[in-house]
Structure formats: structure tokens, C-alpha cells
BAVEX-991678 format. One record per residue: residue in three letters; x, y, z of N, C-alpha, C in turn. Coordinates in steps of 0.1 Angstrom, whole numbers, plus 2048, in hexadecimal, padded with zeros to 3 digits. Each point is the difference from the previous one (the first is absolute). Layout:
<pafis>
ALAXYZXYZXYZ
...
</pafis>
This chain:
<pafis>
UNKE028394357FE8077F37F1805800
UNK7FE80F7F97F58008077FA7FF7EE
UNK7EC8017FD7FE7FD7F48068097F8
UNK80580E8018048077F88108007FB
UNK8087F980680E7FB8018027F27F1
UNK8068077F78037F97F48057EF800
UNK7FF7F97FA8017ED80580E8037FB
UNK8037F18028118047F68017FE7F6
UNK7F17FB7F98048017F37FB80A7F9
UNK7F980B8087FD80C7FA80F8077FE
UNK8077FD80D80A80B80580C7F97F3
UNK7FF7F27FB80D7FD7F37F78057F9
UNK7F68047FD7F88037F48048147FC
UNK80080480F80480D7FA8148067FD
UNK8047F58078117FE8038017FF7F1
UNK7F87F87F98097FA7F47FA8077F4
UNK7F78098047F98077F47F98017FD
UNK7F97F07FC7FC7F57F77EF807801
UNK7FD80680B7F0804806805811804
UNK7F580880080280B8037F57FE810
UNK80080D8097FA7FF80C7EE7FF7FA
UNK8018087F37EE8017FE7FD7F17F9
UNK8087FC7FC7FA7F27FB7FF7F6807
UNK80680180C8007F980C7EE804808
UNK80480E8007F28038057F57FE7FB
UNK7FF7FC7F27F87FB7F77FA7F2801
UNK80D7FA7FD7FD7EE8047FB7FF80E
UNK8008088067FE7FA8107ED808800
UNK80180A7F87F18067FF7F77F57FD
UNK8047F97F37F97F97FB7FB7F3807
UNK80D7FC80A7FB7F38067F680480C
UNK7FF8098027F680280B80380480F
UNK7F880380680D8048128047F3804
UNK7FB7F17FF8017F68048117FD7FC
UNK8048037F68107FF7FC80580D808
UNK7FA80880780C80C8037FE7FD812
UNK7F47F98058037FE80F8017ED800
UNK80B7FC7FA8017F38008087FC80C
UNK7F87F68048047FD8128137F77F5
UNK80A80580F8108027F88017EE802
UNK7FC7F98058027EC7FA7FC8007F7
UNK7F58087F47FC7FC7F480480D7FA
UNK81280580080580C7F88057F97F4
UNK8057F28008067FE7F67F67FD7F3
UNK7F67FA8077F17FF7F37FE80E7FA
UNK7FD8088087FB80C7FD8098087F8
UNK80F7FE80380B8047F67FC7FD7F1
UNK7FF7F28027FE7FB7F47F68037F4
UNK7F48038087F18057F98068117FA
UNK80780680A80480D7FA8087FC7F7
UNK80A7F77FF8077FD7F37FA7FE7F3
UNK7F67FA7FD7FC7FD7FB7F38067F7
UNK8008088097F580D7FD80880A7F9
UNK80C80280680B8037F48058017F0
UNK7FF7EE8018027FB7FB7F18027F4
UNK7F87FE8047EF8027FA8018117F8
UNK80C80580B7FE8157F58078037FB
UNK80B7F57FD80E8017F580B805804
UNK7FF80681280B8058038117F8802
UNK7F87EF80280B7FB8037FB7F37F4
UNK80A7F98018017F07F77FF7F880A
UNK7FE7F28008027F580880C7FC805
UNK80A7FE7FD80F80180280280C80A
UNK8008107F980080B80C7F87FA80B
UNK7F68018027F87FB80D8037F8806
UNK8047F37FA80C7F680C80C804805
UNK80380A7F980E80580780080D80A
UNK7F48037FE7FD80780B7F87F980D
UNK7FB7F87FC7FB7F880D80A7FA808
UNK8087FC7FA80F7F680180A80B807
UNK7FA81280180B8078098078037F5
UNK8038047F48088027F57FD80F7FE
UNK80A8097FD7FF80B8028068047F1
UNK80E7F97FC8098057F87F97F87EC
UNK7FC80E7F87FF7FA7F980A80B7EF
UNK8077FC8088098097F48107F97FD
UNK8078017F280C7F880280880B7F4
UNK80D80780A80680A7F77F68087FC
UNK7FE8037F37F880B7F87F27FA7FA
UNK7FB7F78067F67F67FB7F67FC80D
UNK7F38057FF7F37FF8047FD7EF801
UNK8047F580A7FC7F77F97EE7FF804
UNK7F67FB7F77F17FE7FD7FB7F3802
UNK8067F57FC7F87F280480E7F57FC
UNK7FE7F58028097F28027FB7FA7EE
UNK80B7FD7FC7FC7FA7F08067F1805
UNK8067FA8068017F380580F7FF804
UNK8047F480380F7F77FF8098027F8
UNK80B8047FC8047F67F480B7F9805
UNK8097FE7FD80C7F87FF80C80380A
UNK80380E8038078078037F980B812
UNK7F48007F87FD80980F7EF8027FB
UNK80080980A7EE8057FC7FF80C7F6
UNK7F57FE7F77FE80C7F77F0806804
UNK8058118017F18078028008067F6
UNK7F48087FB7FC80D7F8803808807
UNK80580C7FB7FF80C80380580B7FA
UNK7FC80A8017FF8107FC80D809802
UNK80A8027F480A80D8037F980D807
UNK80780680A7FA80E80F7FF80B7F5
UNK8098007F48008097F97FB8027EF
UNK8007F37FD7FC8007F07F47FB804
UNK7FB7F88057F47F78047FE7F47F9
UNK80C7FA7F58007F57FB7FF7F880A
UNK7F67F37F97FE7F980880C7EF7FC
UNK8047FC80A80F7F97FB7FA7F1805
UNK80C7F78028007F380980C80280D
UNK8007FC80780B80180980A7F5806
UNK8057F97FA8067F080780780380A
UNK7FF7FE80E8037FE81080A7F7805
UNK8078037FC80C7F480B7F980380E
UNK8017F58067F37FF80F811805809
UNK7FD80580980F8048068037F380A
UNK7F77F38018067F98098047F57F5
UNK8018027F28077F67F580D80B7FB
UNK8018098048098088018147F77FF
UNK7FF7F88008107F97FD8048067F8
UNK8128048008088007F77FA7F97F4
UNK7FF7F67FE8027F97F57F48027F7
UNK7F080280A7F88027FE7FD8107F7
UNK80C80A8067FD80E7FE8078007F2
UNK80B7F57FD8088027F37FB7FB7F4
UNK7F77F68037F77FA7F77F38087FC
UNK7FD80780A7F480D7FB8098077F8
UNK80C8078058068097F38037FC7F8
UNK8047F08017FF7FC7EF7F38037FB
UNK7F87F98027F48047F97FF80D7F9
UNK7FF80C8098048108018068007EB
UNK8107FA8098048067F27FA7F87F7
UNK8007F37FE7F77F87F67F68047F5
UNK7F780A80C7F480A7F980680B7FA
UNK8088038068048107F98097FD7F3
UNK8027F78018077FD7F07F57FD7F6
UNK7FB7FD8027EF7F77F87F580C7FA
UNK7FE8027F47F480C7FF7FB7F77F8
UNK7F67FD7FC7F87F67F87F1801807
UNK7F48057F57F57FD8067FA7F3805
UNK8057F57F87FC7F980E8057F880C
UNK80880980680580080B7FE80B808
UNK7FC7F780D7FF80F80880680E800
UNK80280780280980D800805802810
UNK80D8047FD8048028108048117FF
UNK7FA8058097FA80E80580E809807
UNK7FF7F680B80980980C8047F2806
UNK80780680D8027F880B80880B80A
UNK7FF7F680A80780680F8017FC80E
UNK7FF8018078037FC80C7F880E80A
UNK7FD7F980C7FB8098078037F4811
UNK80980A80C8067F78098067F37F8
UNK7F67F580680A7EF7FC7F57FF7F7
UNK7F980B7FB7F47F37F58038027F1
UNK8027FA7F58048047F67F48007F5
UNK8008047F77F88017FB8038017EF
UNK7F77FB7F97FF8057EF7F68017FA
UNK7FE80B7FB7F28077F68017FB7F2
UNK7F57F87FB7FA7FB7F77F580B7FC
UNK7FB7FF7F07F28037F97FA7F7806
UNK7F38068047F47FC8027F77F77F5
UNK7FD7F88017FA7F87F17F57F8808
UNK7EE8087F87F77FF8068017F07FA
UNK7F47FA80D7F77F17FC8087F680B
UNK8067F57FA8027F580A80A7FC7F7
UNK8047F580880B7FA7FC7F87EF7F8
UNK8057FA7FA7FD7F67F77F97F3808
UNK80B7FE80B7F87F780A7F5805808
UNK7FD80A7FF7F48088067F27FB7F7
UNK8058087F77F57FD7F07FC7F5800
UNK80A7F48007F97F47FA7FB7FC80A
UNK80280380F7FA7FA80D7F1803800
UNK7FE80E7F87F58088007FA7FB7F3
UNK8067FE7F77F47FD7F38047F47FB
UNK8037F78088067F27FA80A7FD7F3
UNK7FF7F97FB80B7FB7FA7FC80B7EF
UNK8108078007F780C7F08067F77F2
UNK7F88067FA7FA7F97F08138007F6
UNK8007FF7F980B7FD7FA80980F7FB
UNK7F68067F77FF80C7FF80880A80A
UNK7F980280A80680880B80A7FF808
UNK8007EE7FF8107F980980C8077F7
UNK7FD7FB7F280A8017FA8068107FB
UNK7F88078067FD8117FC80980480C
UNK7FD7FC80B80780280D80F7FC7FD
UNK8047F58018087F98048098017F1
UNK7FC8037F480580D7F480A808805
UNK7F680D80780980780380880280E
UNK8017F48048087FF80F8137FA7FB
UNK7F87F87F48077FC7F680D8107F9
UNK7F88067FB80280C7FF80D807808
UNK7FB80280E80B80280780D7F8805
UNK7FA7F27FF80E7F980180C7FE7F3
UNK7F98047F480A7FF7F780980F801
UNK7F980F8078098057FE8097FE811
UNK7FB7FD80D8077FC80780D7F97FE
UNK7FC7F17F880C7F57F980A8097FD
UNK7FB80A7F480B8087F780A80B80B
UNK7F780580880880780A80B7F480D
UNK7FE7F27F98077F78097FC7FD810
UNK7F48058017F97FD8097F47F4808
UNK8027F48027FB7F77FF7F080180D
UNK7F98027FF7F680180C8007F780E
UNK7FC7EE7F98037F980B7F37FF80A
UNK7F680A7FD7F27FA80B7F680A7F2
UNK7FF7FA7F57F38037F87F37F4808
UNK7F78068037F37F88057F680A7FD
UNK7F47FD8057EF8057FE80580F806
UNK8017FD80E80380B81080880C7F5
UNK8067FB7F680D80A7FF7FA8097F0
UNK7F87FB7FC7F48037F47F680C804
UNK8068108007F58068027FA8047F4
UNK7F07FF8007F57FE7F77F380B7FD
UNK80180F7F87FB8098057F27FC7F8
UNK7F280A8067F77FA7FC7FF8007EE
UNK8078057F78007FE7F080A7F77FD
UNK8037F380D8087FB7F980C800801
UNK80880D8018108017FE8047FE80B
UNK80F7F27FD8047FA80780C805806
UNK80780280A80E8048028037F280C
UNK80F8007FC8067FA80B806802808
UNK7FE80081280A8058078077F680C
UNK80380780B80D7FC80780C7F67F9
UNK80A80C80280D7F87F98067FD80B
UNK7FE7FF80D8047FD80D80A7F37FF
UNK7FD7F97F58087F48028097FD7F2
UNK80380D7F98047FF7F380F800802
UNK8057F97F380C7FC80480A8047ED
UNK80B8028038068067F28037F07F9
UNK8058057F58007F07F6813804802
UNK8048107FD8117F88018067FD80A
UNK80980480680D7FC8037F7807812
UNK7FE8097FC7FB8088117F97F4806
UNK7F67F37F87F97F880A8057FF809
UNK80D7F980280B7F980C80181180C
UNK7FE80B7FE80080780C7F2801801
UNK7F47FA8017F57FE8048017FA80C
UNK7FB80680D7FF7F480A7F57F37FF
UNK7FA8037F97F87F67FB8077F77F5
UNK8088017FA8077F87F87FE7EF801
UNK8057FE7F97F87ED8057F87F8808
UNK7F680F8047F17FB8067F87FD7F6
UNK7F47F68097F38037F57F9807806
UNK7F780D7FA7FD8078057F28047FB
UNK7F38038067F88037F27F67F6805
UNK7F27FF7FA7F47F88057FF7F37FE
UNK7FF7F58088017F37FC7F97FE7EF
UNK7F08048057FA7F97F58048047F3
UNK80980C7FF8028037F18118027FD
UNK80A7F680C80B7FD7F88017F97F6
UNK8088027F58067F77F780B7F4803
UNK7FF7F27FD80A7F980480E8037FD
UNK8078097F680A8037FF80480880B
UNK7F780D8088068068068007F980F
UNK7FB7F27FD7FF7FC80B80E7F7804
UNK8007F97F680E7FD7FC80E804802
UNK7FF8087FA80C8087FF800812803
UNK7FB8048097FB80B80780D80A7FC
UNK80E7F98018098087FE8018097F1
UNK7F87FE7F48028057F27F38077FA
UNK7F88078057F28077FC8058047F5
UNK7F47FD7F97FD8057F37F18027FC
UNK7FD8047F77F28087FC7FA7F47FD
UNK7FF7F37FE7F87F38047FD7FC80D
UNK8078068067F87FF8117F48097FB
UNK7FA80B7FF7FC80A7FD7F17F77F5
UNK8077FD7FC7F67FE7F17FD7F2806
UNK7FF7F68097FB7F48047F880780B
UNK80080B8077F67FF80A7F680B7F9
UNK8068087F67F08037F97F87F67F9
UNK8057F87FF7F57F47F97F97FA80C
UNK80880280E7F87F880A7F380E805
UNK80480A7FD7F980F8027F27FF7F4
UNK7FC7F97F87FF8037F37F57F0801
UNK8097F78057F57F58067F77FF80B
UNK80380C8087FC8048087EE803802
UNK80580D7F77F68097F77F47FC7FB
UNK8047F37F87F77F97F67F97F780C
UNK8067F98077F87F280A7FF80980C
UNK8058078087FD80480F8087FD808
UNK8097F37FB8097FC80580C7FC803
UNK80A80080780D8027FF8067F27F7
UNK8097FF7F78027ED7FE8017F6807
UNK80680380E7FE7F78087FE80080E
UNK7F47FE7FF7FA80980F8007F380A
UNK7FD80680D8057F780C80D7F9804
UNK8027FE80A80D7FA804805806803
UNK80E80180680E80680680380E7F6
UNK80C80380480A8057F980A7F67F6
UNK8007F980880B7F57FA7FB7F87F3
UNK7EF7FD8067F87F77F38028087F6
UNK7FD80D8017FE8097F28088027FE
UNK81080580280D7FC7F68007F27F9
UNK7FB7F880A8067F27F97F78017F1
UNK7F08038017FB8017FB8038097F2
UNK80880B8017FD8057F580B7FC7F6
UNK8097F680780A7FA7F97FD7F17F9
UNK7F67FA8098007F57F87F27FB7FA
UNK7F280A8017F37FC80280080B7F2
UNK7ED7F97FB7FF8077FA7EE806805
UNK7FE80D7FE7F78068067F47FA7F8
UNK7F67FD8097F37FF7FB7FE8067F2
UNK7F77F87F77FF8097F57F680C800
UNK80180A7FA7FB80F80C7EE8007F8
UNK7FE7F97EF7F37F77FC7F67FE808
UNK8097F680D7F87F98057F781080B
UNK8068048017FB81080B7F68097FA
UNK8087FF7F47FA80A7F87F87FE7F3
UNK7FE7F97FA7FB7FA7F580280B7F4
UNK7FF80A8017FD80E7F48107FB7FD
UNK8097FC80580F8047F68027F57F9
UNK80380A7F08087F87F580D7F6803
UNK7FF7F67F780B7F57FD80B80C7FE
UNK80180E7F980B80380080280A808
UNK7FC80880780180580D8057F7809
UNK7FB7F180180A7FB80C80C7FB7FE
UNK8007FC7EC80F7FE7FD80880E804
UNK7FC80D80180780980180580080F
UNK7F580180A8027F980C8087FC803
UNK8057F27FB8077F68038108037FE
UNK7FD8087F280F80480280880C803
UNK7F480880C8068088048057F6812
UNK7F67F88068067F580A8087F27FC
UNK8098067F68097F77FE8087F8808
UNK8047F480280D7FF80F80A8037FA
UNK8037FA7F380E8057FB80280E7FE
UNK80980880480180D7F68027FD7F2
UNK8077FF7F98007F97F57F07FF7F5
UNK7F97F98077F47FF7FA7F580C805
UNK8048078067F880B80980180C7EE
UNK7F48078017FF80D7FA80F805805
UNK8068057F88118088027FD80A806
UNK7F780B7F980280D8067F08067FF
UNK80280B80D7F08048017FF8097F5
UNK8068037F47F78057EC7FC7F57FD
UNK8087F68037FA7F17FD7F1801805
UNK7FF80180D7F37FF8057F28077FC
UNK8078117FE7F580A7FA7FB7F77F3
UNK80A7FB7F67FA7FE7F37F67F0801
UNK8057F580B7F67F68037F4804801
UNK80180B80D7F28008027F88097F7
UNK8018087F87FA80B7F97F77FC7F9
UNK8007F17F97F77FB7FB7F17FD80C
UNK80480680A7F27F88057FB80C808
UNK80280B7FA80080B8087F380A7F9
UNK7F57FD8017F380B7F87FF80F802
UNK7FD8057F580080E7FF7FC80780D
UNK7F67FA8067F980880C8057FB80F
UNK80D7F98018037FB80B80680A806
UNK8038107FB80680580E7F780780A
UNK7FA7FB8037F380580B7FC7F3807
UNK7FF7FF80D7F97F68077F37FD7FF
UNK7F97F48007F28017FD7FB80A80D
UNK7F58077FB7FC80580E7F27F6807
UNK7FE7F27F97F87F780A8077F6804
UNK80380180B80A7F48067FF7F57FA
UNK80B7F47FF8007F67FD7FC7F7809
UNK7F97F68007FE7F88078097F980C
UNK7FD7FC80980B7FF80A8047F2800
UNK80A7FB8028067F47FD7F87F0807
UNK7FD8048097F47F88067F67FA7F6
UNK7F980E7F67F77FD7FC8007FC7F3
UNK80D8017FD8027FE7F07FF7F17FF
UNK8057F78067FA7F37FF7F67FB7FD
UNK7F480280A7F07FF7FD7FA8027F1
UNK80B8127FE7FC7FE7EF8008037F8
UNK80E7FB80080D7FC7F37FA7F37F9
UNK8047FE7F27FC7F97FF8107F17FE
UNK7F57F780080B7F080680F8047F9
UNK8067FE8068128037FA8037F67FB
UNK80A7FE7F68027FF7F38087F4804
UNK8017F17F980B7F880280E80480B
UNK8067FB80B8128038048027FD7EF
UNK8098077F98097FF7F880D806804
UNK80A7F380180E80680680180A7F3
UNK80A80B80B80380B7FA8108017FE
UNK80180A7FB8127FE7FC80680880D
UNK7FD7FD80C80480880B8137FA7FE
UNK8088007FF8107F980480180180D
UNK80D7F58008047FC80C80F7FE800
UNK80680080B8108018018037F580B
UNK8087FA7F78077F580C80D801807
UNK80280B80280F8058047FE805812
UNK8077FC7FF8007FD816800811803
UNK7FC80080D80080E80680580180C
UNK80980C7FB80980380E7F880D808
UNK7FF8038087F780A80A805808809
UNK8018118007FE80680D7F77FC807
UNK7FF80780C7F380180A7FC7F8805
UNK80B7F58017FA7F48077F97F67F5
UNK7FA8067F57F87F67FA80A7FA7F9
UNK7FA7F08008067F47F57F27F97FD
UNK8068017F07F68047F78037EB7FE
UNK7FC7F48018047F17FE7FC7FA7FA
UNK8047F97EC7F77FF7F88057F2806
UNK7EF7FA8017FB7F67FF7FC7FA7F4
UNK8037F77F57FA7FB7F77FD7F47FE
UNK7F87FC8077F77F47FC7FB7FB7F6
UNK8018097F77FF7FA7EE80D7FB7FA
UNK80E7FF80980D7F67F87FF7F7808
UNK7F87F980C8007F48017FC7F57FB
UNK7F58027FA7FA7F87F480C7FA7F4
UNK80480B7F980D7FE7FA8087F6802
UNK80480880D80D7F88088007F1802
UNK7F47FC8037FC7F48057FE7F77F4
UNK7FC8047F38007F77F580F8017FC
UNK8058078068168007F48017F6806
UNK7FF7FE80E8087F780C7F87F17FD
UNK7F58008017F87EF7FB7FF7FE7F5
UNK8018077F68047FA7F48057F77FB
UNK8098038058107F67FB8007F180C
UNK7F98068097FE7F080B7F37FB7F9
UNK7F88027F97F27FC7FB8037F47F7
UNK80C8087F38047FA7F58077F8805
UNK80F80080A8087F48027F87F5808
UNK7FA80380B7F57F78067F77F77F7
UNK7FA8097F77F97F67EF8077FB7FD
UNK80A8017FE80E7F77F58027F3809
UNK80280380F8077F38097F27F7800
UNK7F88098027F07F78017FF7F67F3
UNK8028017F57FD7FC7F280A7F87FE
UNK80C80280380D7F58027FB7FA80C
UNK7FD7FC8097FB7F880A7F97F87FB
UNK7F28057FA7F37F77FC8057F97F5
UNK80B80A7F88057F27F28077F4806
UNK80C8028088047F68037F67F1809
UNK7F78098087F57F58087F77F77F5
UNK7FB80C7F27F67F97F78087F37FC
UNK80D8047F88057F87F680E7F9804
</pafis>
């Protein structure tokens, strides 16, 4: 190759568009002749410095640049420009990117073509249809969809900022105000979901997108499931399905009968989240944390955070109910809980970060008495998909047990003892 012979990642750089030949000739001006006669054992460094110099003139993003280093040529899907990677979710990978013809800028969710299964591809079109029944602002909007060869695909709105577990990772644990401002209107869309008979089944932080004024939407319905008669043609049907840390014990229980209290128990764990930084029951298995959210009660969220009200965490509490029964009923129920603790100026994020969870300790001030809280509990056995068995141990009825059973040997043993010593005295 001689120095004037293109590297390969000039040559994916002009294949894929992404760079024109003069901006190529540009970045490579700027680095000096030392980047254009680079001895070829140190081509892949030198790749890299042109990437990045790229990168430094706005021609490319960081994501484009790795995928051109990486040999990646193809950056288009059907009628959509894709632009950068927005993360994981549940179902496949989601990127940004730009309609070839309107120039809206969309989301793109990716069935990966080597998760590509039957079962896998029927459960994306569930979703598909899921969204296209659903118009409600705060729920994502579903756009388009399609397929291109084996990869399948579905177009979402674009909804600037991060997602909720992002935020709090980033400004630690938020004030009451803005938890409850968020997790309001997420609230919002689950009541009209419910009404459309639509049960979600993975409400968490990840699934909370959070634009920078605040406005909350909720998305991936990847794992939503109907409330009538259709659940039983779900292939997911009497699975548990959905994020450990924010199942409800009922749907843990009884997986076969969703209802909109699955829903409404993991926004309170979304919501406790928020406020502490923390999931309710962090560490351990998969298994610990089912057991756990059936039979434990979560740290008091006080002790994390000190700024929340006695009645904010009564609200709390009864949105992570174990019983349904005692759980908030329905998410209007929820909007009108929390509205009380919602201030005029909360729909905007602060723009000076909140302190990071690390440091809130140092100086917070001393947390307040443990005062048990009205968290409930359920003593009703659990039966399990997925392998898990959920096994209540209660070591608070052997105390009980053990006084029914010596009681009655205590008393007759005193009686024979006392008839013994009378007859010996007298």
C-alpha cells in the first residue's frame, strides 16, 4: 500500500457516506505528513487519530467512528439513516436515526438477526401491534415498522434526554417534587394503557424516558400482556417475565392472571427508586429478590434520603403493597396521591446536578429514628414459573408454637409436683 492508497477505514468511511473524500483530506491535513506516511504496523493507531480528528470536526459521532474502525460500512435500515446507538432495551438494540426523506429524526428498535427466533420475531410484533393501538402522550408513539432481509425492525419518536435510571445515576437520588412529577405522569399512561386492557409487566427506571423539562413518557411494551381472555394465546402466558427488582409478589405468584397491580407495584418500586438511588432490594440472586419482594420489607427509603415526608412514604408504601388488596387500586388513584407533593416549578430538571449518592451521606443531615412503616406482608405460599420457588420460612410461629405445646406440660407437671409435696409434707 503505497502512502497515497486510502486505509480501510478511510475506504468504510467513503463506502458508507458518513465522510466525503475532502473531509478525509482535511483530517489527514491537519494531522500532519507524519499520519499520511505512517510506517503500515502502526496503521491501526494512525486510523484511529484520523478518527478522531473526525470526530473533533463534527463529521462523524463516536459510535459512527467505531463502526467504521470495526469495518462497518452499512449504515441505513429501510428508509431510515441510522446516526448513533441510544442503548439495549429488552427486546433488541435501539439507535437514533433520521427519515432519507422527511429528515425526522426517530428511534429505531433492532431485533439483532441472531435473536431472530420464531418466537422471538412474534413477540416483537406483539409489541408492533401493542404500540399501534396506544396514542397517549405519555407513551411512546409507535411510527413505522418493517423488516429488511431477517432483521426486523420498529420506529418509535425520538424523546430527547435519558432514561430515569440514567438521571438518578447522574444526579443521585431526586427531591420529592420531581420523583413524584415523573412517576405522575408515567402514572398517566398506565391508566390509559389499563383502560385499553393492556397490562405493561416491565415498568422500571430503564423504561422512564425523561426529557430535559421534565416530561416523562413510558416505553417498551415488549413484554405487555392483554388483561382478557387473549392472555392464554400469549406465548408468554404463565411466565414471569419482566425485571427482577421491580416484580410484584402477585405476579410472582400467580403469573397466570395480570392485572394493572402488577403495573402499579413496580411503579412504586420505580418511584423508590428515584427518591433513594436504589433498587428495594439490591444484591443477591435472582431468586433472593423474588423471595424478597414477597416477604421483606424494603429499607426505609428516610433512612437514604432524609428530605421525605411521613406522608410521601405513607404514599410509598402503598403503592409497594404485597397484598393487592391493600396496594393503591388504580394508577388515577396514583396521579391524585401523589399531586399533593408535586410544586409548581417541578416540571423542569434542576439545571445544577444533584449531589451524587456517594456524597449525600457526608452531608445529609443524621436520619431520623427506623420507624416501622406500614410496608404489608402476605403469608400465602408461592407457586413459581422459571424455575424459581419462592419458600416462606417463618421463624416468628415458632415462638408461638412452642408456648401452645409446654403450656399445658408446665401446668399439669405444677399440679403433679404440688400433689407430690402435699402428700410428702402432711
Amino acid at each position: 500500500m503505497t502512502p497515497t492508497d486510502p486505509t480501510q477505514f478511510e475506504q468504510c468511511a467513503l463506502a458508507s457516506g458518513l465522510a466525503s473524500a475532502s473531509q478525509l483530506a482535511e483530517a489527514r491535513h491537519s494531522l500532519g505528513r507524519a499520519a499520511q506516511n505512517a510506517d503500515p504496523s502502526t496503521s491501526a493507531p494512525g486510523e484511529r487519530r484520523l478518527a478522531e480528528r473526525l470526530i473533533e470536526m463534527g463529521v462523524l459521532n463516536p459510535w459512527q467512528a467505531q463502526q467504521l474502525l470495526d469495518g462497518r460500512t452499512k449504515f441505513s435500515l429501510g428508509p431510515y439513516d441510522i446516526i448513533d446507538s441510544i442503548g439495549q432495551g429488552g427486546m433488541g438494540q435501539i439507535f437514533k436515526a433520521r427519515h432519507q426523506d422527511s429528515g425526522q429524526v426517530v428511534a429505531v428498535k433492532v431485533l439483532p438477526r441472531e435473536k431472530s427466533t420464531p418466537q422471538a420475531v412474534a413477540n416483537f410484533q406483539r409489541e408492533i401491534r401493542a404500540l399501534a393501538s396506544l396514542h397517549h402522550i405519555r407513551l411512546v408513539r409507535a411510527l413505522d415498522a418493517g423488516s429488511e432481509g431477517n432483521v426486523h425492525y420498529l420506529v418509535t419518536e425520538y424523546i430527547p434526554g435519558m432514561d430515569l435510571r440514567k438521571l438518578v445515576r447522574q444526579r443521585g437520588p431526586l427531591g420529592m417534587s420531581l420523583a413524584a412529577a415523573i412517576v405522575r405522569q408515567v402514572a398517566e399512561g398506565l391508566e390509559y394503557a389499563h383502560h385499553k386492557g393492556i397490562v405493561h409487566r416491565d415498568v422500571k427506571p430503564g423504561n422512564v424516558l425523561v426529557t430535559p423539562h421534565g416530561q416523562a413518557k413510558l416505553s417498551d411494551l415488549g413484554l405487555a400482556s392483554p388483561l382478557d381472555c387473549a392472555a392464554e394465546s400469549d406465548p408468554r402466558y404463565g411466565k414471569i417475565v419482566g425485571t427482577a427488582d421491580y416484580l410484584s409478589p402477585d405476579q410472582i405468584r400467580d403469573p397466570w392472571h395480570p392485572t394493572p397491580a402488577w403495573d402499579i407495584y413496580s411503579l412504586g418500586c420505580t418511584l423508590y427508586y428515584a427518591v433513594t438511588g436504589r433498587v428495594p432490594f439490591p444484591g443477591g440472586t435472582t431468586r433472593e429478590k423474588v423471595r424478597a419482594h414477597c416477604e421483606q420489607r424494603p429499607v426505609d427509603p428516610r433512612r437514604i434520603n432524609p428530605q421525605l415526608s411521613a406522608p410521601f412514604v405513607e404514599t410509598l408504601a402503598a403503592l409497594m403493597a404485597k397484598e393487592p388488596t391493600r396496594r393503591i387500586a388504580t394508577a388515577h388513584e396514583v396521579q391524585d396521591r401523589l399531586n399533593p407533593f408535586i410544586l409548581p416549578d417541578a416540571g423542569r430538571l434542576p439545571a445544577v446536578p444533584l449531589p451524587p449518592l456517594e456524597g449525600a451521606a457526608a452531608t445529609a443531615p443524621a436520619p431520623p429514628p427506623v420507624v416501622r412503616l406500614p410496608w404489608t406482608e402476605d403469608d400465602q405460599s408461592s407457586s413459581l414459573e422459571m424455575q424459581i420457588a419462592v419458600r416462606k420460612d417463618r421463624p416468628g410461629l415458632l415462638v408461638p408454637l412452642l408456648v401452645f405445646i409446654l403450656t399445658p406440660v408446665v401446668i399439669v407437671g405444677g399440679a403433679l409436683l404440688l400433689r407430690w409435696l402435699a402428700r410428702t409434707v402432711f
